[in-house]
C-alpha positions in Angstrom: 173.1 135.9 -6.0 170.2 136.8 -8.0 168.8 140.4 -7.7 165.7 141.1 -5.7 163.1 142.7 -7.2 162.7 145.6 -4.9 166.3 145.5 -4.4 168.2 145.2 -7.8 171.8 146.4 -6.7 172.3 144.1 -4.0 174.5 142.4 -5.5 176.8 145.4 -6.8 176.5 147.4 -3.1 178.1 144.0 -1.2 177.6 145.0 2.1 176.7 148.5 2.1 174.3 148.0 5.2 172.9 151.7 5.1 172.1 151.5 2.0 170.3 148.0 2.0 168.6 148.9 4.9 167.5 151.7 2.7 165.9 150.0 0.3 164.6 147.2 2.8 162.5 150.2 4.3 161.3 151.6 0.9 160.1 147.8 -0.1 158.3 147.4 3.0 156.3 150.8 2.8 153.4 149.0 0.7 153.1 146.2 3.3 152.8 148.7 5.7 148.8 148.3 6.3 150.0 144.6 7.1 152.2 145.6 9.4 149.9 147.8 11.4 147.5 144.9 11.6 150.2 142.5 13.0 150.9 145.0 15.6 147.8 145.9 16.8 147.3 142.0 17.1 150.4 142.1 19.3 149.2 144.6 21.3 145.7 143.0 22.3 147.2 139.7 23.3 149.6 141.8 25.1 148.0 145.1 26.6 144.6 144.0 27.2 143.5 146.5 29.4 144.3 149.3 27.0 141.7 148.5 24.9 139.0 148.8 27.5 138.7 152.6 27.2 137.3 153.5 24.3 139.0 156.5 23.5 142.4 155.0 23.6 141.5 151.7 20.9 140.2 154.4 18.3 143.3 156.2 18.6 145.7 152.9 18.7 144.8 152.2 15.5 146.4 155.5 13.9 149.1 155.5 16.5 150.6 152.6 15.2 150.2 153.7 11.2 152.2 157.0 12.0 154.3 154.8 14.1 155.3 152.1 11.2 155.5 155.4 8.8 157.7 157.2 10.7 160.1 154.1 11.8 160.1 152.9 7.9 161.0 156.5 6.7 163.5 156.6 9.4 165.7 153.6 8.5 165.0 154.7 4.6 166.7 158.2 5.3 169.4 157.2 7.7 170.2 158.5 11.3 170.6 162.1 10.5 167.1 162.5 9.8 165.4 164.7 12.3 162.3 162.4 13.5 159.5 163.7 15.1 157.0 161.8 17.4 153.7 161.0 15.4 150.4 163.5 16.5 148.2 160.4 17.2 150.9 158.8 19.6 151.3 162.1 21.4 147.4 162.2 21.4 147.7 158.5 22.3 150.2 159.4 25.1 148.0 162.1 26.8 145.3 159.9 26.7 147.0 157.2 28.7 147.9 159.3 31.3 144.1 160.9 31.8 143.2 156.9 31.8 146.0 157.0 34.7 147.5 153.8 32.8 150.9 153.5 34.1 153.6 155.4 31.6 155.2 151.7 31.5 152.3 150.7 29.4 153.3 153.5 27.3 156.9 152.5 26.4 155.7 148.9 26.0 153.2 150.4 23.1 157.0 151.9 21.7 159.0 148.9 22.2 155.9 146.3 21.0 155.7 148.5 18.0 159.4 148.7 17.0 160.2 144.9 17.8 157.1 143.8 15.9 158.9 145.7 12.8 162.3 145.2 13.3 161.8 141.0 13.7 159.6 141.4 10.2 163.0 143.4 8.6 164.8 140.2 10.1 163.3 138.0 8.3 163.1 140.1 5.1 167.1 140.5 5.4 167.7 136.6 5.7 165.3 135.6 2.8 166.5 138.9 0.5 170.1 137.6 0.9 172.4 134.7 2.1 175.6 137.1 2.9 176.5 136.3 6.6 178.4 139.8 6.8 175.3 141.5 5.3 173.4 139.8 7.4 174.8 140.7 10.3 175.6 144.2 10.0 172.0 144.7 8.7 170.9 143.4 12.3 173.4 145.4 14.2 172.0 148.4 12.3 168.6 147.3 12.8 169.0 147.5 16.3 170.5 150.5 16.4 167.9 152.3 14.6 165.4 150.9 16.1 166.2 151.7 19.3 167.6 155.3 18.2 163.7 155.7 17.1 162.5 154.9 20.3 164.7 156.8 22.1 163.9 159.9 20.2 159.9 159.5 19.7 159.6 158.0 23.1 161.1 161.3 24.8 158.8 163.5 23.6 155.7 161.3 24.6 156.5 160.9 27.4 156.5 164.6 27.8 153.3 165.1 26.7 152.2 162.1 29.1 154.0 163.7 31.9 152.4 167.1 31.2 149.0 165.8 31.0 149.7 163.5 34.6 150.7 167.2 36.1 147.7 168.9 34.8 145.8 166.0 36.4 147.9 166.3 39.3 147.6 169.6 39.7 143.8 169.2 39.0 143.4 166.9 41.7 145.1 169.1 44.2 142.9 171.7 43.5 140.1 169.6 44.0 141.4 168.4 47.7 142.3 172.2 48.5 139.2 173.5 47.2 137.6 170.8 49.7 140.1 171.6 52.1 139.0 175.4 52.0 135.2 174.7 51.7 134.4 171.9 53.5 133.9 172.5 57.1 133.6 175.7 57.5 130.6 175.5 59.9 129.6 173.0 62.5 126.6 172.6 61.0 125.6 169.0 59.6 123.4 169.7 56.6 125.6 172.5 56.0 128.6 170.5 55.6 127.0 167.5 53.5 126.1 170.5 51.1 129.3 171.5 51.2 130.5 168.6 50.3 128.0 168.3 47.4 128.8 171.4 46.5 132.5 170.8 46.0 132.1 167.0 44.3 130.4 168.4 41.9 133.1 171.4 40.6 134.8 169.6 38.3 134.6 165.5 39.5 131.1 164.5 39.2 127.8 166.0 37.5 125.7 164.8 40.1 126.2 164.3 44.4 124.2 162.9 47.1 124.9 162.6 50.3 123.0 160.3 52.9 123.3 160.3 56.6 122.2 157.4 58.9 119.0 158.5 60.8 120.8 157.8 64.1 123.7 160.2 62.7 121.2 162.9 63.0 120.1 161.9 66.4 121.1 162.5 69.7 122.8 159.7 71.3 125.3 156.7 69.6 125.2 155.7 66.2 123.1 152.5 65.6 125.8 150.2 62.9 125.2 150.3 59.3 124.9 146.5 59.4 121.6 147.0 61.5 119.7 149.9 60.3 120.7 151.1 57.0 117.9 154.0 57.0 119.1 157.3 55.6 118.3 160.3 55.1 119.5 162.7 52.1 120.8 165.6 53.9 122.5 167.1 50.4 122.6 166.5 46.7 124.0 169.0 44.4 123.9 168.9 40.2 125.3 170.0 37.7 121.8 170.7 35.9 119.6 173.2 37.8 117.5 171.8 40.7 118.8 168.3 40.4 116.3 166.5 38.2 118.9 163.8 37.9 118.5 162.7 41.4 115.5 160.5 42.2 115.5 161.4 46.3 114.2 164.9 47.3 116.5 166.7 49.8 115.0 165.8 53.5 113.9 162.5 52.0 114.3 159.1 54.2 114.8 156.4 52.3 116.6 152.8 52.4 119.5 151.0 50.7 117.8 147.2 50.1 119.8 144.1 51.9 123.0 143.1 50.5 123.1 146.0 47.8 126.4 147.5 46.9 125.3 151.0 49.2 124.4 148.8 52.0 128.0 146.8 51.8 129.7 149.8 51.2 128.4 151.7 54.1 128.9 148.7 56.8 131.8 147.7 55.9 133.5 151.0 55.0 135.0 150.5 51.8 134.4 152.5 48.5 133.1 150.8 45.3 133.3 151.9 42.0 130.3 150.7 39.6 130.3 151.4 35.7 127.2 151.4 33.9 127.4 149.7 30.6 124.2 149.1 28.5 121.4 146.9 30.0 123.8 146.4 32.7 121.8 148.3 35.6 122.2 147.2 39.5 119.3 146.5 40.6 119.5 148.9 43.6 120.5 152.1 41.4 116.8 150.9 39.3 114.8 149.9 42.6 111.7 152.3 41.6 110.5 154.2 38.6 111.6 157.4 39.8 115.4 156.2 39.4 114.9 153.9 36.4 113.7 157.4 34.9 116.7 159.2 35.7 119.3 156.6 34.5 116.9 156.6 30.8 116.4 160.4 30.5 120.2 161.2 31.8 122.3 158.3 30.9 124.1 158.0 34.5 126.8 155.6 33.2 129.4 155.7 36.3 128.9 155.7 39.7 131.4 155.7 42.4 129.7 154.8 46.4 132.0 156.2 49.0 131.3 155.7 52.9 131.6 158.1 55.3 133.7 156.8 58.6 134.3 158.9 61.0 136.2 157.6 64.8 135.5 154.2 63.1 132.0 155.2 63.3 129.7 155.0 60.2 127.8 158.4 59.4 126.3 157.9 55.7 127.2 157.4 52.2 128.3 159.8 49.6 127.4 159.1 45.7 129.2 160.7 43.4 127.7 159.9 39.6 128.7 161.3 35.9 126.2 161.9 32.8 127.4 165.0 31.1 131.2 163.6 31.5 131.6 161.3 29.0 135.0 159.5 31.0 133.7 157.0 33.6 135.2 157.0 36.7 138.2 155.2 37.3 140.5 153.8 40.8 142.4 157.2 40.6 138.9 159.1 40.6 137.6 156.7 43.3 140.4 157.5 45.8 140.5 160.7 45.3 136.3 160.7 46.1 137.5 158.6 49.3 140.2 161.3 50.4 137.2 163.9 50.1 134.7 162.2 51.6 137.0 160.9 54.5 137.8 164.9 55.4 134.3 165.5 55.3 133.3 162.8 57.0 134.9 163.9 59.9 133.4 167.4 60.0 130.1 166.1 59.5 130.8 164.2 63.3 132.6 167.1 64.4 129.4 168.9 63.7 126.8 166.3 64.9 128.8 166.2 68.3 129.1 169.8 68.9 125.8 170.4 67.7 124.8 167.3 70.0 127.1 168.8 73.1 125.6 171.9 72.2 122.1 170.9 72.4 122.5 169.5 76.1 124.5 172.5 77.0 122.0 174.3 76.5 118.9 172.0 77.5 121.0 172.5 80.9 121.5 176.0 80.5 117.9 176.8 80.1 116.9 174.0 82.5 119.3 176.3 85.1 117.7 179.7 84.4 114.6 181.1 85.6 111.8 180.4 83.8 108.9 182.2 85.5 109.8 184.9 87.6 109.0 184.8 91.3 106.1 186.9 92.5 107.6 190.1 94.1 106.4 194.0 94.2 110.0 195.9 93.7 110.1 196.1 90.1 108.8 194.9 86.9 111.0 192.4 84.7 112.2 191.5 81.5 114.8 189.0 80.9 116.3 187.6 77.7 119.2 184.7 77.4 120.5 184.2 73.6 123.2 181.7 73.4 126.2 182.8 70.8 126.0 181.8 67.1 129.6 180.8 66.8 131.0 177.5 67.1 132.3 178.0 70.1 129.5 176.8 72.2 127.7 177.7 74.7 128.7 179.9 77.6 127.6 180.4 81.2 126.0 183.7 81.5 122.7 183.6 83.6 120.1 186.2 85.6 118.2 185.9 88.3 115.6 187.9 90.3 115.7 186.8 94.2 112.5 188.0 96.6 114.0 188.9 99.7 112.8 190.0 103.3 111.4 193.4 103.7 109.9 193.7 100.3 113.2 193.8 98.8 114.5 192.2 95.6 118.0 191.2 94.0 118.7 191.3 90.9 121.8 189.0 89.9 123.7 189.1 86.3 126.9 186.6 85.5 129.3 185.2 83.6 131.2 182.2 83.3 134.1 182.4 81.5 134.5 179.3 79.1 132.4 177.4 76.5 130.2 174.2 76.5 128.7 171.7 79.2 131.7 172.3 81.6 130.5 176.5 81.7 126.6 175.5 81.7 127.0 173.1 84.8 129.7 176.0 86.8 127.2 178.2 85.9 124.0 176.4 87.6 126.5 175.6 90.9 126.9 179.2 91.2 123.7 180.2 90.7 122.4 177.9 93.8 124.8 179.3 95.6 124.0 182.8 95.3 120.3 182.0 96.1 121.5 180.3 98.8 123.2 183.4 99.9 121.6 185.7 99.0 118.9 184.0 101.8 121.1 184.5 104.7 120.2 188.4 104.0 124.3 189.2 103.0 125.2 192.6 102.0 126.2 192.6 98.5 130.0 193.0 98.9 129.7 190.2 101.3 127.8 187.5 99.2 130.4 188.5 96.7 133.5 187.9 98.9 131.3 184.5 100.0 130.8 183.3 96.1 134.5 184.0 95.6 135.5 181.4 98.3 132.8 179.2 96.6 134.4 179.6 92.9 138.2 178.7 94.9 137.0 175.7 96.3 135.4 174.8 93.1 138.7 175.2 91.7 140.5 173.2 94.5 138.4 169.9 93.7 138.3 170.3 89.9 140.4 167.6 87.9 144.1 168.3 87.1 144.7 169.7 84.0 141.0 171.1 83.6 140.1 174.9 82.9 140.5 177.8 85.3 137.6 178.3 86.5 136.4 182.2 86.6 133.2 184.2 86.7 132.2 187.8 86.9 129.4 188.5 88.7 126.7 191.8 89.8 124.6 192.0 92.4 122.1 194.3 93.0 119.7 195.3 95.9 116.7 197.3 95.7 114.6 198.0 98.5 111.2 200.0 97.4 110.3 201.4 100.9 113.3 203.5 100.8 114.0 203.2 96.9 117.4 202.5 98.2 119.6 200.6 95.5 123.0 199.0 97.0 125.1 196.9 94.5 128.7 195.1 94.1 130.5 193.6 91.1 133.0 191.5 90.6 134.6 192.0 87.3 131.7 192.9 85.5 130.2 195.3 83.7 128.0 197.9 85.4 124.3 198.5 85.0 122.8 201.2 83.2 120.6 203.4 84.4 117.6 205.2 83.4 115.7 208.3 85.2 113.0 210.6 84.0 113.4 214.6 84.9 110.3 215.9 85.6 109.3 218.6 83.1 106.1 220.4 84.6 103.8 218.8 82.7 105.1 221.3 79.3 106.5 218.5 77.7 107.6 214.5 77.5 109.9 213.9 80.5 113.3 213.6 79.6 115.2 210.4 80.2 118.7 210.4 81.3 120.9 207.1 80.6 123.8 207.1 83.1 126.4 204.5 84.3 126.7 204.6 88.4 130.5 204.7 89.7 131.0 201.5 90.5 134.0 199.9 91.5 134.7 197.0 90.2 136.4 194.0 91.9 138.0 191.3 90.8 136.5 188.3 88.8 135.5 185.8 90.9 138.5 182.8 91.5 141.4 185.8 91.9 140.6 186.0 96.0 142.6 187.9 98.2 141.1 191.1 96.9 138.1 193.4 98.2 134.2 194.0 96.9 132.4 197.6 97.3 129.1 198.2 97.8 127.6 201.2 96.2 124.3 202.6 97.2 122.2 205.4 95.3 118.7 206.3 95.2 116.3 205.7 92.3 113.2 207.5 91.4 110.2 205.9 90.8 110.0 203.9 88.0 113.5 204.3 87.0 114.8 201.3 84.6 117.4 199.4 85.8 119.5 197.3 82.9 121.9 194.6 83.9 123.6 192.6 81.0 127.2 190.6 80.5 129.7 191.6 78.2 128.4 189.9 75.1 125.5 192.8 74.1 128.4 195.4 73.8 131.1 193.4 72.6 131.9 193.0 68.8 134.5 192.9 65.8 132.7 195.1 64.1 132.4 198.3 66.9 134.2 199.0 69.5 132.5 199.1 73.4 132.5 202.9 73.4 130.2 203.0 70.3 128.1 200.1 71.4 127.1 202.1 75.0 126.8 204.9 72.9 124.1 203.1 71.1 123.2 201.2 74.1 122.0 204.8 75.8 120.3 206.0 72.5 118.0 203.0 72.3 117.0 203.2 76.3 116.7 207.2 75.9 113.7 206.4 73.9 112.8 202.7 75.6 108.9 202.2 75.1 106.9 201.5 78.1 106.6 197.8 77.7 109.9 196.1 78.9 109.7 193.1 76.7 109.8 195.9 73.9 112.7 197.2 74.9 114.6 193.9 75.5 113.8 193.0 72.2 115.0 196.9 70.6 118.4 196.3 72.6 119.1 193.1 71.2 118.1 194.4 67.1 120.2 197.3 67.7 123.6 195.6 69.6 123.1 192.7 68.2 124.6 191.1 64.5 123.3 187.9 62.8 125.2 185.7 64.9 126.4 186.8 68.5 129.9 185.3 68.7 129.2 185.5 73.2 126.5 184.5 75.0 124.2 187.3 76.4 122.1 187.7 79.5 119.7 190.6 79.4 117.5 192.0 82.7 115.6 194.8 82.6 113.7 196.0 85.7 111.9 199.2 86.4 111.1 199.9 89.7 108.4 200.6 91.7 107.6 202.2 95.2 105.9 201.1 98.4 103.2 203.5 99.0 103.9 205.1 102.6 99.9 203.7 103.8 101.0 200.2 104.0 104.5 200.8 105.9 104.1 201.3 109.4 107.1 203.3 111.4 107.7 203.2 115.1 111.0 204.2 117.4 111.2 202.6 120.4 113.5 203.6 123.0 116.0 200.7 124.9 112.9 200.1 127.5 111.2 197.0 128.5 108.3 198.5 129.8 107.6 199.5 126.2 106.9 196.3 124.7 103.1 196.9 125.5 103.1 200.0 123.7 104.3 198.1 120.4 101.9 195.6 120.7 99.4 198.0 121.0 101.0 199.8 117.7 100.9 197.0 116.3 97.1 195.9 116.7 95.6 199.5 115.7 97.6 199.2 112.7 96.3 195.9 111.8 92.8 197.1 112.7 93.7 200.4 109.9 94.9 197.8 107.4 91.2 195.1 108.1 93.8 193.2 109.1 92.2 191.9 112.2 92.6 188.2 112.3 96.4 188.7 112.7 96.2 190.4 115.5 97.5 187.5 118.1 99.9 186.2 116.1 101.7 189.3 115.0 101.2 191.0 118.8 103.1 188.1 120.1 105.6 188.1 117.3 106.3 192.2 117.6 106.4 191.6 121.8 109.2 188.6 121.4 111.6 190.4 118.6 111.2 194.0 120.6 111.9 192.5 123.6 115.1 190.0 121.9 116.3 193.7 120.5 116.4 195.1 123.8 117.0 192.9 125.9 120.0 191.8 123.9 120.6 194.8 121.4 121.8 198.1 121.1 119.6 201.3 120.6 118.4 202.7 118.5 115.5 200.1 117.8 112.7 200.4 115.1 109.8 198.6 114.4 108.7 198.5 111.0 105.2 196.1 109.3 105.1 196.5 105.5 101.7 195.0 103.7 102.3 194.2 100.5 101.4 190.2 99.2 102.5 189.4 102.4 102.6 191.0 106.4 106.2 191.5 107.5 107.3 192.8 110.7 111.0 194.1 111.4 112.7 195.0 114.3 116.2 196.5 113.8 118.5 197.7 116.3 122.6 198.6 116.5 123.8 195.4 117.4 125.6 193.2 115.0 124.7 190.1 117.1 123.5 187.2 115.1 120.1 185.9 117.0 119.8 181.8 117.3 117.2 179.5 118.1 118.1 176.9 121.5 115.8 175.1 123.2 115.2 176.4 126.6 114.9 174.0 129.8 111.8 173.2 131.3 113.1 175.9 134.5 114.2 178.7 132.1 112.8 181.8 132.1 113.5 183.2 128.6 114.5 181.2 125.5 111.5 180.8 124.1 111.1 184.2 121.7 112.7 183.1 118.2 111.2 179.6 118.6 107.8 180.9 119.1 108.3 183.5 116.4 109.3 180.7 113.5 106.3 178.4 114.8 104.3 181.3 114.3 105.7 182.7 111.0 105.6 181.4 107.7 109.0 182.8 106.7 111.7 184.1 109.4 115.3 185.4 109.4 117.5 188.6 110.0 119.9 190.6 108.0 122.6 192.6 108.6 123.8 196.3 107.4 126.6 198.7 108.4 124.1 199.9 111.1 123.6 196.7 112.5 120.8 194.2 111.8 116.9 193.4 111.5 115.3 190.2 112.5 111.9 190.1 110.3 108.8 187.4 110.3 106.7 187.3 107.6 102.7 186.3 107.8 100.1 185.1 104.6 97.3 187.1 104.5 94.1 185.8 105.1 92.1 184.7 102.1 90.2 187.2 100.6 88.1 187.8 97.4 90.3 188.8 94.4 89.1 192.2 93.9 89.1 192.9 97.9 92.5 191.5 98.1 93.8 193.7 95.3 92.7 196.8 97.1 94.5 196.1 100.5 98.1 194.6 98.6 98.1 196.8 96.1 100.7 199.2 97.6 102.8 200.7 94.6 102.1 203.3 92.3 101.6 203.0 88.6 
């Protein structure tokens, strides 16, 4: 056999394959460049897709040198050569797995590589010699090598590709937690788009915008994407201060044009991935000059459109868009976007519908209160609601202030335990039906016991399986002839009270804050247990405070301090009661009240002893004329003249009801304030009723004449027994004259 050029012992070695393998390996090295280039041929017509990211074809090229360098140094020095993986194909490796290319790809690269060399050393072995043993044990050694080289360079490549899939990994977990953690956290819907913004741009995307539908942000049921694709952009965060790269302002409306990718996306729910090469602009990401300017001054060269589905609902659209990352976007990137967006997207509906449930609970809530107070002389008011902060909704506390007979006036604080429309609608039942009891004239211990019967039979007709419903209630009565204050509670905090100590004139009077003993029932619902009535007298002028739980309640202080503070502010209350509403609510109150408050503040006032008229009659009939006659002077003292029929048949039917049918002692009482009331009381607890007498009947007739005559009529009961009362308009007057005769209390 003739000796090869580049192998001139061949034909002494025989069939030392080692060492011809040797030299095969050393002959090839300056071929080598040929080599690469048949490779890299092999690897285009066989891994396409590689090639499309840039960063991975400028490396192939020098992967596959080192790669035909090493493997030819390999075979030249044998098997007990320590081989190392080439830099550029652990560089080529890492990049492969940022690209998210599967790690198949990357032992194809190895086995492409080694097969494309070893078949070239084939065919160099058959044309270098004709030995059939040589031959063969050249290709058994070959294939050994070969794959030995894989084997070795392969394992620590895919190490470094494995590393750098864990650090993305890892990366993307930190991106879901980190949206996880700060995503959400209020139920606030332009809060959590920012949020959201906020986190898509740590780390993902150099630019976020997110877009609601305008009937996302509306009451009421989202309109389909595939009919009104109107948004609004609710959010947009940046990696470059105040988001020049955005061509729609915060607040802005704006609209995604027919058939666009946005528009498809949004109605049909599915995330798109768009990359930007060149001249190669959609038209809707370049529909007017202020976005054509963005994509020219920023280079905005991936762009990834996500929906956001809530309940199967669309809410908006979230655009997540790179120009300081170099790396586009890829299907890894895009479902990872999706994963985010789909968590947010279903906070952003939680907090449209609690923010929408919230709105009507408290539409109702408000719509339940009382707006204007009634027109009454007992005391001067100020009233305050504030609905919590929290996301827990809206509760069912509420005030009221109830005119009652005699010139008397309730004063009414509760709570409804529980949160949202359920607590706002409890809350306006129970408020009806303490007007309506508080009507019939009941003590307060008794309208309580009443109102608890009222909350058990509310609970006897709720639906299975729904909330408990309890309430704690106060109720206060304050009478300004006798400045007389009688009050129950049922489970809820008592009132404070303020009085002035007269100092001679030396010095400011000195207020005393105090809490009266008050024992306090049960919550309303419980039943089966007791009310008290308390009853204490209050100077003129004194302040009153009635409030639920949530103006002394906090995390931050415990109820001690907050009465503490609570006294100090009303020890040094200004004069005008809307001032010191508003000083108890900036000193107990934080930021945002986690519990609903209800605030009443009434100072009272006195009836001046010239417009109440007193008289004790003794259990006679023959002294009915005499209390007419009582009657008519006073009238006369008060110009009151025109009334005189009316009320002297009104005082001779209820003094001769009381007794007639009564027990002594009787009284009759008139009080001019805004209106004329008279009151007859006497010992008995016998409820009066109207009938209708028979044509023959001799009596019968007294209450129905007295309500045809009265423009208000009814009779309430005490531990001493009860007063039937009718009440009379005055006759109209001039302003300033009228002023002068129902003016009756005291500044």
């Amino acid at each position: 056999m003739p000796a090869h050029p580049f192998c001139p012992y061949i034909v002494d070695v025989g069939t030392d394959t080692h060492a011809f393998i040797s030299d095969l390996a050393r002959g090839l090295e300056p071929r080598a460049d040929q080599l690469v280039d048949a490779s890299l041929q092999c690897l285009r017509w066989e891994l396409p897709k590689v090639w499309a990211y840039q960063d991975i074809a400028a490396v192939l090229p020098m992967a596959a040198s080192e790669h035909i360098t090493t493997l030819l140094d390999f075979l030249e020095q044998g098997t007990e050569t320590d081989v190392k993986t080439p830099p550029a194909a652990i560089e080529l490796a890492r990049l492969l797995a940022k690209h998210r290319v599967p790690i198949s790809d990357l032992l194809r690269i190895y086995r492409l590589v080694q097969a494309r060399l070893v078949h070239l050393l084939y065919e160099e072995t058959t044309r270098l010699t004709d030995a059939p043993e040589l031959i063969n044990a050249a290709t058994v050694a070959l294939s050994a090598m070969g794959f030995e080289y894989v084997d070795r360079t392969a394992e620590q490549a895919v190490a470094a590709y494995q590393q750098e899939r864990d650090r993305w990994l890892q990366r993307r977990l930190s991106v879901i937690n980190e949206a996880n953690t700060r995503i959400g956290t209020t139920l606030d819907t332009d809060c959590t788009a920012q949020e959201l913004a906020d986190v898509g741009t740590d780390r993902f995307a150099d630019l976020v915008t997110v877009d609601l539908l305008d009937s996302a942000l509306q009451e009421g049921d989202v309109v389909p994407a595939h009919v009104a694709s109107a948004v609004r952009r609710v959010a947009q965060q940046s990696v470059l201060d105040g988001c020049p790269d955005s061509a729609v302002g915060t607040g802005e409306r704006h609209t995604y044009p027919e058939g666009s990718e946005p528009a498809r996306s949004l109605a049909t729910g599915q995330p798109l991935r768009h990359d930007i090469e060149g001249s190669d602009v959609p038209p809707w990401l370049a529909a007017s000059p202020d976005r054509r300017r963005a994509l020219r001054i920023f280079g905005i060269h991936s762009v990834l459109l996500v929906p956001l589905w809530a309940r199967g609902t669309p809410l908006g659209l979230v655009q997540f868009l790179r120009h300081r990352t170099a790396l586009p976007f890829d299907d890894e990137d895009l479902r990872l976007a999706h994963e985010i967006a789909s968590r947010a997207a279903v906070y952003i509906d939680n907090a449209r519908r609690y923010t929408h449930e919230r709105s009507t609970a408290l539409t109702l809530q408000r719509s339940l209160l009382q707006h204007q107070v009634p027109e009454q002389s007992a005391v001067e008011t100020a009233c305050r609601y504030l609905p919590c902060g929290s996301r827990a909704g809206v509760g069912g506390d509420w005030y009221d202030v109830i005119p009652l007979s005699g010139a008397r006036v309730a004063l009414v604080v509760g709570d409804v335990v529980g949160r949202g429309l359920h607590a706002s609608a409890t809350m306006g039942r129970l408020r009806t039906a303490v007007r309506t009891l508080a009507d019939i004239d009941l003590m307060p211990d008794e309208l309580l016991t009443h109102l608890d019967d009222v909350v058990i039979r509310m609970q006897r007709e709720q639906e299975r399986g729904a909330d408990e419903i309890i309430a704690t209630c106060l109720y206060a009565v304050y009478d300004p002839v006798s400045r007389l204050c009688s009050l129950a509670s049922a489970g809820h905090v008592p009132p404070a009270v303020v009085t002035s100590l007269d100092s001679g004139g030396h010095s400011p009077a000195l207020r005393v804050v105090g809490f009266p003993e008050l024992s306090s029932g049960p919550p309303l619902g419980l039943g089966g247990l007791p009310f008290e009535t308390a009853q204490f007298q209050l100077p003129e002028g004194s302040l009153l405070v009635l409030f639920t739980d949530g103006l002394i309640q906090s995390r931050a202080r415990d109820v001690d301090t907050a009465l503490t503070l609570l006294r100090n502010v009303l020890a040094r209350a200004p004069a005008s009661l809307e001032a010191t509403c508003e000083d108890l609510l900036s000193a107990l109150l934080p930021g945002r009240p986690t519990d609903d408050i209800a605030l009443l503040v009434a100072r009272t006032r006195a009836l001046d002893a010239r417009h109440v008229a007193t008289l004790d009659l003794p259990s006679d009939p023959a002294l009915v004329a005499g209390a007419r006659t009582y009657a008519s002077d006073q009238l006369a003292a008060w110009g009151l003249e025109e009334l005189s029929f009316t009320t002297e048949l009104m005082v001779s039917e209820l003094v001769t009801n009381a007794i007639r049918y009564g027990k002594a002692p009787i009284q009759l009482r008139m009080i001019l304030q805004s209106t004329l009331t008279c009151e007859v009381s006497d010992a008995s607890s016998t409820a009066p009723h109207l009938r209708h007498a028979r044509v023959f009947d001799e009596g019968g007739r007294g209450l129905l004449l007295v309500a045809q005559l009265a423009e208000r009529w009814g009779a309430r009961h005490s531990g001493e027994g009860k007063v039937i009362w009718a009440e009379q308009a005055l006759p109209g007057r001039g302003s300033s004259e009228l002023r002068s005769v129902t003016a009756p209390l005291r500044p």
